[in-house]
C-alpha positions as a Markdown table, in Angstrom:
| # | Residue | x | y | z |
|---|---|---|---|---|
| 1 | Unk | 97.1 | 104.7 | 174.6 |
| 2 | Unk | 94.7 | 101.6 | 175.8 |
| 3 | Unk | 95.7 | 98.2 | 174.7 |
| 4 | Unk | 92.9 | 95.7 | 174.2 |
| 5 | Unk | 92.5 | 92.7 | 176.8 |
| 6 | Unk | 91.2 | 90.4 | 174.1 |
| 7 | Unk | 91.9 | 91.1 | 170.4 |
| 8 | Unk | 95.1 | 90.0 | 168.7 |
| 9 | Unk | 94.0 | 91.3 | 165.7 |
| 10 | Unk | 96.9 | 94.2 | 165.1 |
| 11 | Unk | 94.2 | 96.4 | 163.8 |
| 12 | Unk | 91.8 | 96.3 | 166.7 |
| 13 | Unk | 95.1 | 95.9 | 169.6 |
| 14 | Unk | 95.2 | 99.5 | 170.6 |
| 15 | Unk | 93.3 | 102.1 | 171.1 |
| 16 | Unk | 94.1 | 105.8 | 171.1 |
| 17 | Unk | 91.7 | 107.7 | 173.4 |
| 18 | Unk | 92.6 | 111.7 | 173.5 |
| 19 | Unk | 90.0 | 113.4 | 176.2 |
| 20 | Unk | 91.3 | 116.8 | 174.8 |
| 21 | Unk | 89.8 | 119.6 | 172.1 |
| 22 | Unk | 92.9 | 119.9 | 170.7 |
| 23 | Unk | 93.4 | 119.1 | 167.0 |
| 24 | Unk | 94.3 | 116.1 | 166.4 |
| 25 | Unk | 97.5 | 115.4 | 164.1 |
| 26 | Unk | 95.5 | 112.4 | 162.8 |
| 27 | Unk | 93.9 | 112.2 | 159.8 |
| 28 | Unk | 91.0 | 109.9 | 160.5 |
| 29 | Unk | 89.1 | 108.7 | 163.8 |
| 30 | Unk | 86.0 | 109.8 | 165.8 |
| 31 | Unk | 84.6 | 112.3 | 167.4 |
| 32 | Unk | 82.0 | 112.1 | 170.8 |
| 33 | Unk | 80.1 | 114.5 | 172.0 |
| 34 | Unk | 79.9 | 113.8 | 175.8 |
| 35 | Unk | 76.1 | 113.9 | 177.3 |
| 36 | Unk | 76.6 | 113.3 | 180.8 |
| 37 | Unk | 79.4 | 111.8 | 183.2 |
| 38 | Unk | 80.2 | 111.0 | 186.9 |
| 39 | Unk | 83.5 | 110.1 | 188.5 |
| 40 | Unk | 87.2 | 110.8 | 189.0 |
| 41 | Unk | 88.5 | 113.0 | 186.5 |
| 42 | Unk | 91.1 | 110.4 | 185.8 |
| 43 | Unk | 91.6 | 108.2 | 183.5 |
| 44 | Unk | 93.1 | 105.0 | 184.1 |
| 45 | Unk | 92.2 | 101.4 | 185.0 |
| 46 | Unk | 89.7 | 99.1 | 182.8 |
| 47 | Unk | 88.0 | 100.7 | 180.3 |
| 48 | Unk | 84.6 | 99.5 | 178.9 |
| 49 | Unk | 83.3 | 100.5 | 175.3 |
| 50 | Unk | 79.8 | 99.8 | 174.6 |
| 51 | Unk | 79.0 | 100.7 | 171.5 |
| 52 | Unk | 75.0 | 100.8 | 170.5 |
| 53 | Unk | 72.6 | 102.4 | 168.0 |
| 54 | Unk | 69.1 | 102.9 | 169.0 |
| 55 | Unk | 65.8 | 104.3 | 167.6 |
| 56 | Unk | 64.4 | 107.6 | 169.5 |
| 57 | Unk | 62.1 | 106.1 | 171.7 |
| 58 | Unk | 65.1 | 103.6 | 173.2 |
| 59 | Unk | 67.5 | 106.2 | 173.5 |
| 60 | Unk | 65.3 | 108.0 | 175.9 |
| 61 | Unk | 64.7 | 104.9 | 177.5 |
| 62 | Unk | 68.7 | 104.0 | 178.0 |
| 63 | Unk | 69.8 | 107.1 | 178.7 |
| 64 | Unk | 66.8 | 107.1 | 181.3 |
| 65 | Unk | 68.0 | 104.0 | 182.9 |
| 66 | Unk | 71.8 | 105.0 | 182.5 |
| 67 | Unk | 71.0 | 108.4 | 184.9 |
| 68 | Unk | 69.1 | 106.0 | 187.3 |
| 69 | Unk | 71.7 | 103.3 | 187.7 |
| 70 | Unk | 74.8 | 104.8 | 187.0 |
| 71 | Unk | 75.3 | 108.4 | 186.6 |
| 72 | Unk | 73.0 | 109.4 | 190.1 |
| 73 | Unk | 73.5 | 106.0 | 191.8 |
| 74 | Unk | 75.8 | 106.6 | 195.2 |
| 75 | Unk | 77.6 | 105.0 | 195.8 |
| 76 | Unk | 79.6 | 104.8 | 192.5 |
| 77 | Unk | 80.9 | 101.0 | 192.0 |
| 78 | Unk | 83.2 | 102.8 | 189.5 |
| 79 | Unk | 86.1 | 105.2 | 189.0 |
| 80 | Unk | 84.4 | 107.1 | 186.0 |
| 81 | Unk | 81.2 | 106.6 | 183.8 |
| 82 | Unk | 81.0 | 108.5 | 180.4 |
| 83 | Unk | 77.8 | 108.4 | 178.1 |
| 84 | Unk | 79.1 | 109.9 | 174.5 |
| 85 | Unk | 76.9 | 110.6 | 171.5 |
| 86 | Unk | 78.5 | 110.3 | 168.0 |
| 87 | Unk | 79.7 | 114.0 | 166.8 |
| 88 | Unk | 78.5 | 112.7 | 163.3 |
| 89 | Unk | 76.1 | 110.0 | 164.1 |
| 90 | Unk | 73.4 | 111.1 | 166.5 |
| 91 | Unk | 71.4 | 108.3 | 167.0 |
| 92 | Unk | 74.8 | 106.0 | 167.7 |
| 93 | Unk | 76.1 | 106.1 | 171.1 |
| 94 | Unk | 78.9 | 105.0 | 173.4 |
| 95 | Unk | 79.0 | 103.8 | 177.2 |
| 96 | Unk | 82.1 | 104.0 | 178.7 |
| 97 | Unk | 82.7 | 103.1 | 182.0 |
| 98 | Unk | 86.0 | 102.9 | 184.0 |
| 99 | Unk | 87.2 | 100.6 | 186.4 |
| 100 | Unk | 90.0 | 100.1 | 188.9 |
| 101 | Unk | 90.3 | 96.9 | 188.0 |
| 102 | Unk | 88.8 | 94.0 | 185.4 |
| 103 | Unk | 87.3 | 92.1 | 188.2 |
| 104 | Unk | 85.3 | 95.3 | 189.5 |
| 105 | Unk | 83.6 | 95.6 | 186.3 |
| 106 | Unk | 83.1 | 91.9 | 186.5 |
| 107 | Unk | 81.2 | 91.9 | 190.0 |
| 108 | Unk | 79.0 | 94.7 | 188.6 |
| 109 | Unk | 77.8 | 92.8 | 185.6 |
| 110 | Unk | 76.3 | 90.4 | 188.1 |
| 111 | Unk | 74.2 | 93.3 | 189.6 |
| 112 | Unk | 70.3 | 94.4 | 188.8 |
| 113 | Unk | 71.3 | 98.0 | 187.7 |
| 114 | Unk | 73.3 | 96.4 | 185.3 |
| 115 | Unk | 70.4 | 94.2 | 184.0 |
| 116 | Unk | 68.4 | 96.8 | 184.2 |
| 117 | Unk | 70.5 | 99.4 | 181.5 |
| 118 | Unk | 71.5 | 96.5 | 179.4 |
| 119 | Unk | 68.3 | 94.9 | 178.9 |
| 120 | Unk | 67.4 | 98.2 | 177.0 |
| 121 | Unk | 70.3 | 97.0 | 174.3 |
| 122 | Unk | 68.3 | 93.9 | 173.6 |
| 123 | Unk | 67.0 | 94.2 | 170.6 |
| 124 | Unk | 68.7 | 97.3 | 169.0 |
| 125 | Unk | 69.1 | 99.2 | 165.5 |
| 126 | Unk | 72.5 | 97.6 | 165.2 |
| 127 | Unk | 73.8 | 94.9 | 167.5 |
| 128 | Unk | 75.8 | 96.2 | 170.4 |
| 129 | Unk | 79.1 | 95.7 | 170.7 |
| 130 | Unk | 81.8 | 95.8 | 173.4 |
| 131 | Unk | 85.4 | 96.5 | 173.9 |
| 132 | Unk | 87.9 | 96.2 | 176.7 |
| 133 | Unk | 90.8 | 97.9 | 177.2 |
| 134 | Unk | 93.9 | 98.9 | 179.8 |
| 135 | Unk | 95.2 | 102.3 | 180.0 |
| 136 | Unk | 98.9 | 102.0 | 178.6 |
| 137 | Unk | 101.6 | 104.4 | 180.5 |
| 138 | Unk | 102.9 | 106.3 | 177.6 |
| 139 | Unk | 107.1 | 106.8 | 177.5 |
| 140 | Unk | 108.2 | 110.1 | 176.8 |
| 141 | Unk | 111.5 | 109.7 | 175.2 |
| 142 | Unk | 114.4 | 111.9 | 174.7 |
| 143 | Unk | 115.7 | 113.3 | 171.8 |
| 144 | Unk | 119.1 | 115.4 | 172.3 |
């Protein structure tokens, strides 16, 4: 479970994230495909949601840019970097990037290969959106 770092909105405070092909026992939610990633298998830490939908021609540019700067870059500045198409929605897309800590991610945005991917995002299909979150230990209870 991740819990936002800035909404207080009840509906938009948590976040379940399964990384699984299991079913799921819900009835609603999404479904990403993922097209690349790099990293730690783990996840924990700051999380990153960007959420975008692009035409064609700036999806090949992003996802372009997103191999260059991210997903070949060495060293990683990361712990884990995720790009995820839509299982339903092709064209919409999700960036998700993990982070030790809030402050990491922070530094980064300062850097040109950030610039660089997120420039792309300028003037999109849909406004881009982001979301933080923090990785919430679950607690297994009991039952006798």
């Amino acid at each position: 479970m991740l819990k936002s770092s800035t909404s207080d909105d009840e509906d938009d405070r948590y976040q379940l994230l399964d990384v699984t092909n299991d079913s799921s026992i819900f009835k609603y939610g999404k479904s990403y495909n993922i097209v690349d990633s790099v990293g730690s298998n783990e996840f924990r830490g700051f999380f990153r949601f960007t959420f975008f939908k692009l035409s064609t021609e700036q999806i090949k540019i992003f996802t372009s840019l997103t191999k260059l700067h991210i997903l070949n870059a060495k060293p990683h500045p990361f712990l884990r970097a995720l790009l995820l198409i839509d299982a339903d929605n092709p064209d919409e897309y999700v960036l998700l990037t993990l982070w030790a800590t809030q402050r990491d991610f922070d530094e980064w945005q300062k850097t040109n290969d950030y610039q660089s991917i997120y420039s792309t995002l300028a003037n999109p299909i849909y406004p881009s959106y982001s979301k933080n979150y923090y990785l919430v230990p679950m607690q297994k209870k009991e039952f006798h």
